[in-house]
C-alpha positions as CSV (number, residue, x, y, z in Angstrom):
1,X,62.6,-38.9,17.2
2,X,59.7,-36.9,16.2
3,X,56.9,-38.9,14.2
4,X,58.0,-37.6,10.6
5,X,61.8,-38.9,11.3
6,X,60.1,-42.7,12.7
7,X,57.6,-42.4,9.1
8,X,61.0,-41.5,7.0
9,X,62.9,-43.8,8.9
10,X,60.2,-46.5,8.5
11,X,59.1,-46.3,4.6
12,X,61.7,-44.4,3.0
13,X,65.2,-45.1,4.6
14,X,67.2,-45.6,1.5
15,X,65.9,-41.5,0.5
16,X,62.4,-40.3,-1.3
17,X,62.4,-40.5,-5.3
18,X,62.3,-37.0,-7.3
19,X,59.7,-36.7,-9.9
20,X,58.7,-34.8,-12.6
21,X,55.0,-34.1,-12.8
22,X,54.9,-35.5,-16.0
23,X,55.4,-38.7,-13.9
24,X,53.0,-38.3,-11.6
25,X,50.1,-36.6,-13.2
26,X,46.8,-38.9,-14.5
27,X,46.3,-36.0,-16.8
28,X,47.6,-32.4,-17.4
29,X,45.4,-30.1,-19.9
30,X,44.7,-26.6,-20.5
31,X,41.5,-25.0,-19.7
32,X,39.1,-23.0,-22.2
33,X,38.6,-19.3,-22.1
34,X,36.0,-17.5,-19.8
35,X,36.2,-13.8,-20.6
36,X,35.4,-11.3,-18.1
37,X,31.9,-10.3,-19.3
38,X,30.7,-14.1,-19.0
39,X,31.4,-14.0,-15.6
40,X,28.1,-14.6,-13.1
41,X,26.9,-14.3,-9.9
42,X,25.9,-17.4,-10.1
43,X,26.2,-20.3,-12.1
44,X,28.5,-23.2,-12.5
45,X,31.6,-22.3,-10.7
46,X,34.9,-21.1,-12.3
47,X,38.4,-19.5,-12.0
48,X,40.0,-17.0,-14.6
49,X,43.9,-17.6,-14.6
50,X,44.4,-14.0,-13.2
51,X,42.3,-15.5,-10.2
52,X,44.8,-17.4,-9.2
53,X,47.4,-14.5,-8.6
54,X,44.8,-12.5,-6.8
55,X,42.2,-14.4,-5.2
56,X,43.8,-17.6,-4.2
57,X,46.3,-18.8,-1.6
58,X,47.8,-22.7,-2.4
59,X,44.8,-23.8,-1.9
60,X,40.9,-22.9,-1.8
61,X,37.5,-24.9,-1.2
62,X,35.1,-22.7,-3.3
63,X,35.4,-20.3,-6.5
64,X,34.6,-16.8,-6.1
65,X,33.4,-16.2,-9.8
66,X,30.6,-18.4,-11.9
67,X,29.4,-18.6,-15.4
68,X,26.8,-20.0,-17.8
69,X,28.5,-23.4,-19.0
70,X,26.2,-23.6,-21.8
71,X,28.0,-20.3,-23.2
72,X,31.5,-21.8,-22.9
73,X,33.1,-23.2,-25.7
74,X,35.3,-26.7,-25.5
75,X,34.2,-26.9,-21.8
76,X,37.4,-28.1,-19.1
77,X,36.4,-29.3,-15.5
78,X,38.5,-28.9,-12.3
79,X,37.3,-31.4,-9.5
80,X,38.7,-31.9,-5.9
81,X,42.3,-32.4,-5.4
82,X,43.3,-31.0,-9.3
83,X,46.3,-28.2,-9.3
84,X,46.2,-25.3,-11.2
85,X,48.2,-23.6,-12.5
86,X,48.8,-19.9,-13.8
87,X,50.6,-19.5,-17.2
88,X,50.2,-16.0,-17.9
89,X,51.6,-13.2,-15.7
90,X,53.4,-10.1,-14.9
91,X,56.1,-11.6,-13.0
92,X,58.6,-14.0,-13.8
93,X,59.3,-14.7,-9.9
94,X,55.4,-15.6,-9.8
95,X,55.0,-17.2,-13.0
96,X,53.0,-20.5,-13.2
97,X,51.8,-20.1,-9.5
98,X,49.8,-23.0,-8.3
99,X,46.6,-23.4,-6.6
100,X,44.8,-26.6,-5.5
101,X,41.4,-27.3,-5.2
102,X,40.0,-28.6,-2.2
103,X,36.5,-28.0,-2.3
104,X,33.8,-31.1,-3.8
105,X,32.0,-29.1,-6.7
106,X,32.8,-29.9,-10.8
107,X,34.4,-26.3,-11.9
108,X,35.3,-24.8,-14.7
109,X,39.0,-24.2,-15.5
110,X,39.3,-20.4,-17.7
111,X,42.3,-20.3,-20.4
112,X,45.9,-19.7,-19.5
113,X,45.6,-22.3,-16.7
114,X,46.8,-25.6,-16.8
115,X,45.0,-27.8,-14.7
116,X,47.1,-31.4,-13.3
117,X,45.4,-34.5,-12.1
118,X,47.1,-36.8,-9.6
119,X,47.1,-39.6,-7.0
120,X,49.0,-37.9,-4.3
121,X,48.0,-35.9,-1.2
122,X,46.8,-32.6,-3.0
123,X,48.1,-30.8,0.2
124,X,51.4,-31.8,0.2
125,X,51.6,-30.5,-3.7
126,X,50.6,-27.4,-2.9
127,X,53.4,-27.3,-0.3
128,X,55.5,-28.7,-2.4
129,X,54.9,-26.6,-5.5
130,X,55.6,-23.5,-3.6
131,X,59.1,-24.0,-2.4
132,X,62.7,-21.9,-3.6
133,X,63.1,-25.1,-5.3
134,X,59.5,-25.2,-7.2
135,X,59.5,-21.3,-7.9
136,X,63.2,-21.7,-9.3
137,X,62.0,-24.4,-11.9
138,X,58.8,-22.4,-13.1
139,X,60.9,-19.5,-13.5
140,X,62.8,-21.4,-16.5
141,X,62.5,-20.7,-20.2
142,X,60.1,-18.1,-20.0
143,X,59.3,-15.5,-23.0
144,X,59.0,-12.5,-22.0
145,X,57.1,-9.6,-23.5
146,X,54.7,-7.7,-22.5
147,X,53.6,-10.8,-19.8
148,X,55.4,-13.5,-18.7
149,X,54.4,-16.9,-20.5
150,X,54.7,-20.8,-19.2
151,X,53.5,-23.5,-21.2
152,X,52.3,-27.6,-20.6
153,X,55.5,-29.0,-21.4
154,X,57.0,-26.6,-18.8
155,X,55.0,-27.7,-16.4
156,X,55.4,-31.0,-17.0
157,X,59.4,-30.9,-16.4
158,X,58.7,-29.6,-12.7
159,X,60.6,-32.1,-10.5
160,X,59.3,-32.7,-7.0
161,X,59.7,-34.9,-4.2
162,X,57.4,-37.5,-4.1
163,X,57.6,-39.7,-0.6
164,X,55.1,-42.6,0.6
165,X,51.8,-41.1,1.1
166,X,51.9,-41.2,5.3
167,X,54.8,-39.1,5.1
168,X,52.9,-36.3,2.9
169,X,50.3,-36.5,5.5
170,X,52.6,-35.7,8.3
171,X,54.4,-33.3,6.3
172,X,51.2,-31.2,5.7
173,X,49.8,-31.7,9.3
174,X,53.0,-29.9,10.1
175,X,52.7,-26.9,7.8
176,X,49.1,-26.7,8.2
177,X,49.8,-25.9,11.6
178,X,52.0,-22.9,10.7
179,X,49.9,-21.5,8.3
180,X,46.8,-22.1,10.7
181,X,49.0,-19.9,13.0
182,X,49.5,-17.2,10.5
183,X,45.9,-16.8,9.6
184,X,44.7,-16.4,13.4
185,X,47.3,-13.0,13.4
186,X,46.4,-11.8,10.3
187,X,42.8,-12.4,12.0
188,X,43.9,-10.5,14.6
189,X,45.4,-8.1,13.1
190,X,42.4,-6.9,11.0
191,X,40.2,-6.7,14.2
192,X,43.1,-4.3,15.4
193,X,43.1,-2.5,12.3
194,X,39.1,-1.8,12.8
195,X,39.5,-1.2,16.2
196,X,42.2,1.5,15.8
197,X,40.2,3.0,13.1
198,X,37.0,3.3,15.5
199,X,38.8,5.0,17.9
200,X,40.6,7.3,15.8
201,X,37.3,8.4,14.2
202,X,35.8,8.9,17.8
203,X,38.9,10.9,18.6
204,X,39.1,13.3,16.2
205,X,35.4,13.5,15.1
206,X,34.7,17.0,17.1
207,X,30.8,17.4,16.2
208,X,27.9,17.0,18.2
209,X,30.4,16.2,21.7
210,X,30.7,18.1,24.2
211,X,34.4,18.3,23.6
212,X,33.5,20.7,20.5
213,X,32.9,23.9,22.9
214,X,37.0,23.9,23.5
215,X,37.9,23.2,19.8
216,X,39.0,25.8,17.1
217,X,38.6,24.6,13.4
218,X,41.1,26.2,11.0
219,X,42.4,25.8,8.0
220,X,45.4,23.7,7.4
221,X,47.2,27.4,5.9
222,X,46.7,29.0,9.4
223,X,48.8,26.2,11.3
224,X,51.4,25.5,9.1
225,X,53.8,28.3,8.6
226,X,55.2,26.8,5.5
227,X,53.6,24.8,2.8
228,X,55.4,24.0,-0.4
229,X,56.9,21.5,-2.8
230,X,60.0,19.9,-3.4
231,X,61.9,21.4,-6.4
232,X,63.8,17.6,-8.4
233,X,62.2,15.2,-10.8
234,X,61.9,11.7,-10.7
235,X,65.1,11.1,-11.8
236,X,67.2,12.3,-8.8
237,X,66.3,9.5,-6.8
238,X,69.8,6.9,-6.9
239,X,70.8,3.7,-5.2
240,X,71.6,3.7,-2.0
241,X,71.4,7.7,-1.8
242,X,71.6,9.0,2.5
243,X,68.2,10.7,2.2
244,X,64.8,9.9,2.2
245,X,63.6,11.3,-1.5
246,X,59.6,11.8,-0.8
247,X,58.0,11.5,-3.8
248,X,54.4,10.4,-4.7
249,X,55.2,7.1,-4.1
250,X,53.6,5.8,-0.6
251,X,57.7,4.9,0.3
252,X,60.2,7.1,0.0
253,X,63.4,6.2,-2.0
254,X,67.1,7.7,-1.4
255,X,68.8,10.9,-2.5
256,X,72.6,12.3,-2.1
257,X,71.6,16.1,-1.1
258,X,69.0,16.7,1.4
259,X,67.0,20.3,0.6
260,X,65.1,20.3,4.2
261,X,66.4,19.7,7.7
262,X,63.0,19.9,10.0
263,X,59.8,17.9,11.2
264,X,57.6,17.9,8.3
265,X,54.8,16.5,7.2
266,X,54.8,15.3,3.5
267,X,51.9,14.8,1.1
268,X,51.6,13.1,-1.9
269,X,50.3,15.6,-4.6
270,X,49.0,13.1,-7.6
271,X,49.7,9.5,-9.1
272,X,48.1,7.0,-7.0
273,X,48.9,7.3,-4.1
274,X,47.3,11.1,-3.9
275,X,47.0,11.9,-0.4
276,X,49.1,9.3,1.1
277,X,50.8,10.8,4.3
278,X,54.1,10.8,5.6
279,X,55.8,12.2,9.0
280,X,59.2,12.8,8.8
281,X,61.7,14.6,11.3
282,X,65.5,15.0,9.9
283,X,67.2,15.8,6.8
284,X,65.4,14.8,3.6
285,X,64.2,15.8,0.1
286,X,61.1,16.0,-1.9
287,X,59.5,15.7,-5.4
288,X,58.3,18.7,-7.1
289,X,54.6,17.4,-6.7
290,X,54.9,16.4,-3.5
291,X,53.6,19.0,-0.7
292,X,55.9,19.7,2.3
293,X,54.8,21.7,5.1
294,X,56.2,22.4,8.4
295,X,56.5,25.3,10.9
296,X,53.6,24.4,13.0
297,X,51.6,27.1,15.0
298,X,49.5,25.9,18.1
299,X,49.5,22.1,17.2
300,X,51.3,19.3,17.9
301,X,52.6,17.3,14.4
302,X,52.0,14.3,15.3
303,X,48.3,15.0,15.9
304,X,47.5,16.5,12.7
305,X,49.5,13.7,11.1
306,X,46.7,11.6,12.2
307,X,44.3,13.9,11.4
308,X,45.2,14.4,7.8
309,X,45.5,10.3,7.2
310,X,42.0,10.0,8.8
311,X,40.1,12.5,6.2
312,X,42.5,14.2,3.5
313,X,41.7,11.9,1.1
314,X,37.9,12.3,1.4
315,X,38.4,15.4,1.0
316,X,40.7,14.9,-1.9
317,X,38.4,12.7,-3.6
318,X,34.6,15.3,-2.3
319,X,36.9,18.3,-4.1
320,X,38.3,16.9,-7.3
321,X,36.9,17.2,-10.5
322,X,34.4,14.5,-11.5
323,X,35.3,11.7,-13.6
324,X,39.5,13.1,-13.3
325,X,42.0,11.1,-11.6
326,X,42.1,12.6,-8.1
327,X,44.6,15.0,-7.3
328,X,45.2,18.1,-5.0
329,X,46.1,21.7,-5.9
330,X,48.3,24.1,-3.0
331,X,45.0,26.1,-2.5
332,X,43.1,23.0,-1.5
333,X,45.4,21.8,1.2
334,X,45.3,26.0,2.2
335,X,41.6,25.6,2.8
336,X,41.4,22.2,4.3
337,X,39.6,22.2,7.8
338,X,41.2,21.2,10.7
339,X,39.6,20.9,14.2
340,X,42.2,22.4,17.2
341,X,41.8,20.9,20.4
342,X,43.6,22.2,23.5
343,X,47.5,20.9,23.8
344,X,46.9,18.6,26.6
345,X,44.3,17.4,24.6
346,X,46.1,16.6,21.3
347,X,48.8,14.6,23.2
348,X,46.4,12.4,25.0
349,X,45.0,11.7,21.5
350,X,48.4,10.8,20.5
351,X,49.4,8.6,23.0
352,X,46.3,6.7,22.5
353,X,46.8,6.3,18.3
354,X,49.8,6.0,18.8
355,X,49.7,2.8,20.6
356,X,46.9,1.6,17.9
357,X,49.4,2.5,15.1
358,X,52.3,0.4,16.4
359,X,50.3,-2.4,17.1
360,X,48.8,-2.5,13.3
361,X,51.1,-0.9,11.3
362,X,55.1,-1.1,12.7
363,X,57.0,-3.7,11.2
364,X,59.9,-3.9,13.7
365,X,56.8,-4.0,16.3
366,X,53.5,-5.1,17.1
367,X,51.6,-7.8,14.6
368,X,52.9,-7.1,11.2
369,X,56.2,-7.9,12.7
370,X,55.0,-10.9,14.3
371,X,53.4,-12.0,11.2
372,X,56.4,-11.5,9.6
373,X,58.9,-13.4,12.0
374,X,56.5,-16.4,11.6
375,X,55.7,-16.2,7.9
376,X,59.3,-16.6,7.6
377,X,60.1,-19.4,10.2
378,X,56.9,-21.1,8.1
379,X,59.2,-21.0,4.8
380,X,62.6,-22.1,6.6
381,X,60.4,-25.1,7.9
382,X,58.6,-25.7,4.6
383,X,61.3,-25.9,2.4
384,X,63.8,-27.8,5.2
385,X,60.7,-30.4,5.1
386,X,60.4,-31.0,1.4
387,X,64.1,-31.6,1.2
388,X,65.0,-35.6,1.4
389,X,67.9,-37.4,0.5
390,X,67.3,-38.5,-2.9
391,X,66.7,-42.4,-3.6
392,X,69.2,-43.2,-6.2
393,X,69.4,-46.6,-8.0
């Protein structure tokens, strides 16, 4: 038996009691607004409900923003071990997310957050307030407008299991270790992500090598045979359509009729995602602001794929018009400059960012995938942990 089943076995055999948080808590209360421009650098330290949806995981030790207390009206503290939690949103799969303080510092709680004091292992809350189970409950009875509202007595009803306090311990010595797991490959992953893009920028940055003396720089018009736009609106995408519809969306969605049967490259023309690149071989079709070229002369596509994803949107950004939303016009992707190596060249740059892309960007390979499989096996866990027979009686 493993030492969670001996701890269960031991001080909960007849099943762990379900609670409400009304039941548990020493104290639930709603903070006091902090708007935006009475944010500080420095300060007594605070969090802002939308914070909580952006800043923090289900748990943090220190506050990112601060603020003059003496300018804050009806004043409500945070302290170590207090959940908050989020009553305002966009969502209402995320409504009412919950954070927990760890850290040892007296904060300031901002409005729309609902802050929970307690005599259990703040740890195994946070856990425990993030399961199907929790999310499900917070997802109740919501008004929905423009944003997605929760309220106190909502979050009172939240029912959670509460075991003996050696069992929560275990519990989030288990998880921790999952989650400590996931952090060291996202770690990783980010040092991959600024190594590939050091040695992409070494490897297509032509100047002052000698490599320049064997490189031609043309415009993007001379290689590309073709270069032109798709012809249907935004409303020709469907469900579950056979081909990829490229709009200026980073992801493509699905269409019935395909307009294009080649190896193309496709660029987003405005919204966005201006600039955002896509390689695509096969039968697909295209927004009428998205730019499609293909027919390449004396380059190989993958090549300039990278290229154009290293320094289009510089470009995009160096050439649009100041203080307008960037965009790009037909006769500014003409004239962009592109440096030509020889073949052999090109493909040895390939093969090298290829390798680089895989590693940091494929999610059926490589670490995204891997963060993936175990950010998954971390929720099967999670919520197979915080389910107990309940104690009835």
């Amino acid at each position: 038996m493993s030492r969670l089943d001996l701890l269960i076995a031991e001080l909960c055999p007849d099943g762990v009691e379900y609670k409400t948080l009304a039941e548990i808590a020493k104290e639930i209360y709603r903070g006091s607004g902090i708007k935006r421009d009475q944010v500080t650098e420095t300060g007594t330290p605070c969090v802002r409900y939308g914070e909580i949806y952006t800043t923090y995981n289900i748990w943090f030790e220190s506050c990112m923003s601060h603020t003059d207390a003496k300018n804050i009206a009806g004043k409500k503290y945070f302290e170590y071990g207090d959940v908050l939690f989020a009553i305002t949103g966009e969502s209402v799969d995320e409504i009412a997310k919950s954070s927990v303080y760890i850290g040892h510092e007296k904060c300031l709680a901002g409005g729309d957050i609902v802050v929970m004091k307690h005599n259990e292992n703040p740890k195994y809350l946070a856990y425990a307030l993030t399961t199907i189970d929790a999310q499900i409950q917070k997802s109740k009875g919501k008004v929905k407008s423009k944003v997605v509202h929760s309220n106190v007595p909502a979050i009172k009803a939240i029912m959670v299991p509460i075991p003996p306090l050696p069992v929560q311990q275990e519990i989030v010595r288990i998880l921790d270790a999952f989650t400590t797991l996931e952090a060291e490959l996202e770690a990783e992953l980010e040092a991959r992500k600024e190594q590939y893009e050091y040695y992409r920028n070494s490897l297509l940055s032509f100047e002052l090598t000698d490599r320049v003396l064997s490189v031609r720089w043309v415009s993007l018009g001379e290689v590309c045979g073709t270069i032109t736009t798709g012809r249907l609106n935004a409303n020709a995408m469907v469900v579950d359509g056979k081909y990829p519809f490229f709009t200026c969306d980073a992801t493509p969605f699905y269409i019935d009729e395909y307009a294009f049967d080649t190896d193309a490259i496709l660029i987003s023309g405005n919204g966005s995602q201006v600039g955002h690149i896509n390689y695509y071989n096969g039968k697909f079709n295209a927004y009428q602001r998205t730019y499609v070229i293909f027919n390449f002369r004396g380059v190989e596509t993958a090549y300039l794929y990278f290229y154009l994803k290293a320094y289009l949107r510089v470009y995009i950004t160096a050439h649009s018009k100041k203080g307008s939303v960037p965009y790009i016009t037909m006769p500014m992707l003409q004239c962009f400059q592109v440096p030509i190596p020889p073949i052999e060249e090109q493909t040895r740059i390939v093969a090298i960012l290829d390798r680089f892309d895989t590693l940091t960007n494929d999610i059926t390979q490589g670490l995204p995938a891997e963060i993936a499989a175990r950010r998954k096996q971390y929720e099967y866990y999670r919520d197979k942990l915080l389910t107990f027979k309940e104690k009835t009686g």
